[in-house]
C-alpha positions, -999 to +999 in steps of 0.1 A: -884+257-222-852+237-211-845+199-214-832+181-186-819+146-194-821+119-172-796+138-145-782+118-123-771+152-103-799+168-089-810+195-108-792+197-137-803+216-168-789+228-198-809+256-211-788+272-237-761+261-260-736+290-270-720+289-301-683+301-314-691+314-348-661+312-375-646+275-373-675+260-357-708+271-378-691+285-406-658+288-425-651+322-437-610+322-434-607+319-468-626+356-470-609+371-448-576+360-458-589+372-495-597+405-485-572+414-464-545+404-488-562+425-515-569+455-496-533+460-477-519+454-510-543+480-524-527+502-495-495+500-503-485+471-475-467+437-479-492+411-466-464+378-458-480+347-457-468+351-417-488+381-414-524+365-429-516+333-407-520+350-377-558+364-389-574+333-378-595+339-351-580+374-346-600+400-326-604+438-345-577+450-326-554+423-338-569+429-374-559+462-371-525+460-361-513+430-384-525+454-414-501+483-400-473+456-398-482+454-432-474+491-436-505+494-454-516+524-421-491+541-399-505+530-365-533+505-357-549+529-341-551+558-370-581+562-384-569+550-418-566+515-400-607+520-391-615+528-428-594+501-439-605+475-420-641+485-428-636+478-463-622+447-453-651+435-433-674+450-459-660+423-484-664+394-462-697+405-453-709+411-488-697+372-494-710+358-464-747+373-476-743+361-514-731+325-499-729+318-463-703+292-459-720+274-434-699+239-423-724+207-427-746+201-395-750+238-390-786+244-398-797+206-390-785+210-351-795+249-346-828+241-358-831+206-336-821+232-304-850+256-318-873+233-322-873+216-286-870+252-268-830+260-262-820+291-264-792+298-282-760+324-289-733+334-312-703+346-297-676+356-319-648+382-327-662+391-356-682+425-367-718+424-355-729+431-395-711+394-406-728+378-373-763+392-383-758+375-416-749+343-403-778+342-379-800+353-405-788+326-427-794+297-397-834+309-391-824+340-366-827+313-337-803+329-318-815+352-284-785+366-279-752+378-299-721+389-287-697+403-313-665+420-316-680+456-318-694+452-278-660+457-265-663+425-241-623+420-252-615+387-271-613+350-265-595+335-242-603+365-221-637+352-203-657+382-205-670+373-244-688+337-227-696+359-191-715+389-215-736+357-232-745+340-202-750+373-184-774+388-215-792+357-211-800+358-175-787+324-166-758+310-148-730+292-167-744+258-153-769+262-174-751+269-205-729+245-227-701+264-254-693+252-287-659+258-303-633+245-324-601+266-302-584+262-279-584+298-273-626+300-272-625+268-250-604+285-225-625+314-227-658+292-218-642+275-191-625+302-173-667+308-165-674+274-156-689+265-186-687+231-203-673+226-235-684+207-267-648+212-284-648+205-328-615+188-339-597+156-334-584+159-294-592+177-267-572+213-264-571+201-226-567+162-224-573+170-182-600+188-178-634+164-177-658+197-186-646+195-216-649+171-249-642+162-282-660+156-312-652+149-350-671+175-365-700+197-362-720+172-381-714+146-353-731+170-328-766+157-315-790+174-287-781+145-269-745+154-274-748+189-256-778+183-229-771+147-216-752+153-185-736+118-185-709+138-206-702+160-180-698+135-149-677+110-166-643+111-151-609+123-165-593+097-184-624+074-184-632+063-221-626+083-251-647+101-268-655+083-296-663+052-276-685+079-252-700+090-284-707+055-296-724+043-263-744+075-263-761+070-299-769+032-288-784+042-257-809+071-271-838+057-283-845+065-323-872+093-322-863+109-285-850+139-299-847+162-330-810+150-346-807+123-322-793+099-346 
């Protein structure tokens, strides 16, 4: 089932919402940054607070070779970096099972999607073992994932949002991205794709396929399927006063969220 609301372009329909994963549904930095600190130290390596700055939103690869500039392997691509980096995503993952840290709005907005038929995926650098918790942990609602062991490279390359839309046999029309980067946003819309962007200001002030929200917990259905967003013009209002209009002009009760 997809929604269509009130289009005034012919034929417009959202039928799946595509979700970044660490910064947008959850936050697990902190484990990350916990366990890859302990266990280069463990290894003998100097983990500098430069070094464990640059593992946010890193891809395995880049995991990989910031432990051997650690010193903690030889090479990023010995297999002592492999076994290494498995014990570091074994911590996070045991952490993200015993207490997912899911960011408020999480479950109330993948649920409303669930609910009213949108099909939803995670698409993230991360292992497929930590995405299988967090999707376990929001209901399993989630058709597709894409993860860092399928080898579709790393955001902003666009292959990560193309293997989504492509595993779920639609076009990127039809799809609308989530993510708090600017690297993931320029992933989604080197597809095409429209962007639902999590911070303060828009990554690309430019580019009307693209807006900003406050938070996750400010995200409504209406926020991702009304297609007003997507035809106002560059520079037009801001999004706050978009955002504003939008919750006056749904009617209380149209939609799961929708307040």
């Amino acid at each position: 089932m997809a929604i269509t609301v009130a289009p005034s372009r012919p034929g417009f329909t959202i039928r799946a919402v595509l979700w970044d994963m660490d910064g947008t549904l959850m936050n697990s930095q902190p484990f990350w940054d916990e366990a890859f600190v302990a266990r280069t130290r463990a290894a003998g390596g100097t983990p500098t607070p430069r070094i464990v700055e640059r593992l946010t939103g890193a891809s395995i690869e880049t995991v990989r070779r910031l432990m051997a500039e650690t010193g903690a392997v030889p090479d990023w691509t010995d297999p002592a970096a492999g076994a290494l980096f498995a014990a570091i995503a074994d911590d996070v993952e045991a952490r993200v099972a015993a207490a997912p840290p899911l960011l408020p709005g999480a479950e109330r907005i993948t649920s409303a999607l669930a609910q009213v038929g949108v099909a939803q995926a995670i698409v993230s650098a991360s292992p497929r073992r930590i995405v299988e918790s967090v999707a376990r942990a929001l209901g399993d609602v989630f058709a597709v994932t894409v993860t860092g062991d399928d080898g579709a490279g790393a955001k902003p390359d666009p292959l990560p949002y193309a293997t989504a839309v492509e595993r779920l046999g639609l076009t990127p029309a039809e799809c609308v991205v989530v993510e708090d980067s600017a690297t993931g946003a320029a992933s989604a819309r080197a597809n095409g794709i429209h962007v639902v962007q999590i911070g303060a200001a828009k990554s690309f002030p430019a580019d009307p396929g693209l807006i900003a929200v406050p938070d996750l917990a400010s995200v409504t259905p209406h926020t991702l399927l009304w297609e007003e967003w997507w035809n106002a013009p560059a520079g037009s209002a801001g999004c706050a006063d978009r955002a504003a209009t939008a919750r006056r002009r749904v009617p209380a009760g149209s939609a799961p969220g929708a307040r």
